[in-house]
C-alpha positions in Angstrom: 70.2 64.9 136.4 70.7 67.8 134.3 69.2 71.2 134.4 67.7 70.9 131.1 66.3 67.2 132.4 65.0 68.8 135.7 62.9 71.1 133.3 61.7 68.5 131.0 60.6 66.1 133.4 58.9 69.2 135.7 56.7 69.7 132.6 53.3 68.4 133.4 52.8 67.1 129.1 54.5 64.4 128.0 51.7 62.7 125.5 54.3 60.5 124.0 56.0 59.1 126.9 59.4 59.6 125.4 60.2 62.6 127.6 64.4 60.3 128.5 64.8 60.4 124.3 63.4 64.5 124.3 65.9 65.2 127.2 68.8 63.2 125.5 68.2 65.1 121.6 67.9 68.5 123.9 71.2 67.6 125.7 73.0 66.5 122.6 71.5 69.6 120.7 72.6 71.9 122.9 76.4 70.2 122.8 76.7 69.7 118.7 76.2 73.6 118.6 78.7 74.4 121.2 81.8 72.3 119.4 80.7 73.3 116.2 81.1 76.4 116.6 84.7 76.0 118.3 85.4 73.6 115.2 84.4 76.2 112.9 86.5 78.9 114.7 89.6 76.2 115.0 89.4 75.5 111.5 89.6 79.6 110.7 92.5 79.5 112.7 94.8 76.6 111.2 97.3 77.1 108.5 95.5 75.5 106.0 92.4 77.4 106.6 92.0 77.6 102.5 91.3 73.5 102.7 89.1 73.8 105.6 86.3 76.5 104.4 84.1 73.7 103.7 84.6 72.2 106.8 83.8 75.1 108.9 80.9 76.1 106.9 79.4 72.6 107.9 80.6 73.6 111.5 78.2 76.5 111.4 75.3 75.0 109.4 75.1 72.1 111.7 75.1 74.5 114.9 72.3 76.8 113.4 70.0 73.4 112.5 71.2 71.8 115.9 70.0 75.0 117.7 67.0 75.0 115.8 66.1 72.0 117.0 66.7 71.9 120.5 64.6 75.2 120.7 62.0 72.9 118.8 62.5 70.2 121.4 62.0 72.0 124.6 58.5 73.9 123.8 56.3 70.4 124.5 52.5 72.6 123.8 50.7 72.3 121.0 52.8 69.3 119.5 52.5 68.4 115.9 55.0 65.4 115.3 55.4 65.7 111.8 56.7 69.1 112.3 58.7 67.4 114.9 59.9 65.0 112.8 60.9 67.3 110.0 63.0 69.3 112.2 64.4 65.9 113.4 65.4 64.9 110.1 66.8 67.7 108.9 69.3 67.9 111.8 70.3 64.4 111.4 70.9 65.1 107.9 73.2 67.8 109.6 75.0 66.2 111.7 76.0 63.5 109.4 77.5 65.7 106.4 79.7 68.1 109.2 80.6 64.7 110.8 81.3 63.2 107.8 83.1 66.4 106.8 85.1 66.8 110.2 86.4 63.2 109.9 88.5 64.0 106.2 90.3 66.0 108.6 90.1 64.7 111.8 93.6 62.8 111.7 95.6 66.4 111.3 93.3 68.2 113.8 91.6 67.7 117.2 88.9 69.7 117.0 87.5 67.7 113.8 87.7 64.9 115.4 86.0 65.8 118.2 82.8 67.5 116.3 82.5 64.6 114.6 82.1 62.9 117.7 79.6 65.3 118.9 78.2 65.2 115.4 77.5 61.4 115.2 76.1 61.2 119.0 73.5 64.1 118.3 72.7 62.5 115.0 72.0 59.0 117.3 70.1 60.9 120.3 67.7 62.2 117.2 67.2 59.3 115.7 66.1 58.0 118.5 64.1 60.1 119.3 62.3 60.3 115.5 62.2 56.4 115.7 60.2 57.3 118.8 57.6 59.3 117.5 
């Protein structure tokens, strides 16, 4: 088990018994941010940087609501699930336009492919967990 799962499941509150789906958005969070970032500084980086702007903007906006959202995730006081779910949302809706994004370009470079990847499995682990809720 991970780190970040050792923590959740040490955490004496877990009101909505869906503490595997908290850990797996968390995880999948945490991971999004990480490769969009590198996907945003690839794309800065390739010789047709000028069609890839967009692209690496999405890069960044994804990470920023993807490690909004974990931070969200891991404070489990004073829970107010439609907060929750707004946050949850918001970085599915995330996810799925830098995937979405990634994979125009994902046949001429890695690194899109990848992040939309990482992209589409975040936007899963939080819909999961919002179905959950």
């Amino acid at each position: 088990m991970s780190v970040v799962g050792q923590m959740l499941y040490a955490h004496p509150d877990d009101p909505e018994g869906v503490g595997e789906k908290v850990r797996a958005a968390v995880e999948a969070c945490g991971l999004c941010a990480q490769v969009c970032v590198v996907c945003a500084d690839a794309c800065m980086r390739e010789e047709t940087v000028a069609e890839l702007v967009s692209c690496a903007r999405s890069d960044l906006d994804c990470a920023d609501l993807c490690e909004a959202t974990q931070r969200v995730l891991v404070r489990r006081t004073a829970e107010e699930d439609g907060f929750i779910a707004s946050v949850l949302q918001a970085c599915v809706r995330a996810c799925d336009r830098c995937a979405q994004e990634c994979e125009e370009h994902a046949e001429h470079h890695e690194h899109c492919r990848v992040c939309a990847e990482a992209c589409r499995a975040c936007s899963r682990a939080c819909q999961d967990l919002l179905d959950a809720l």
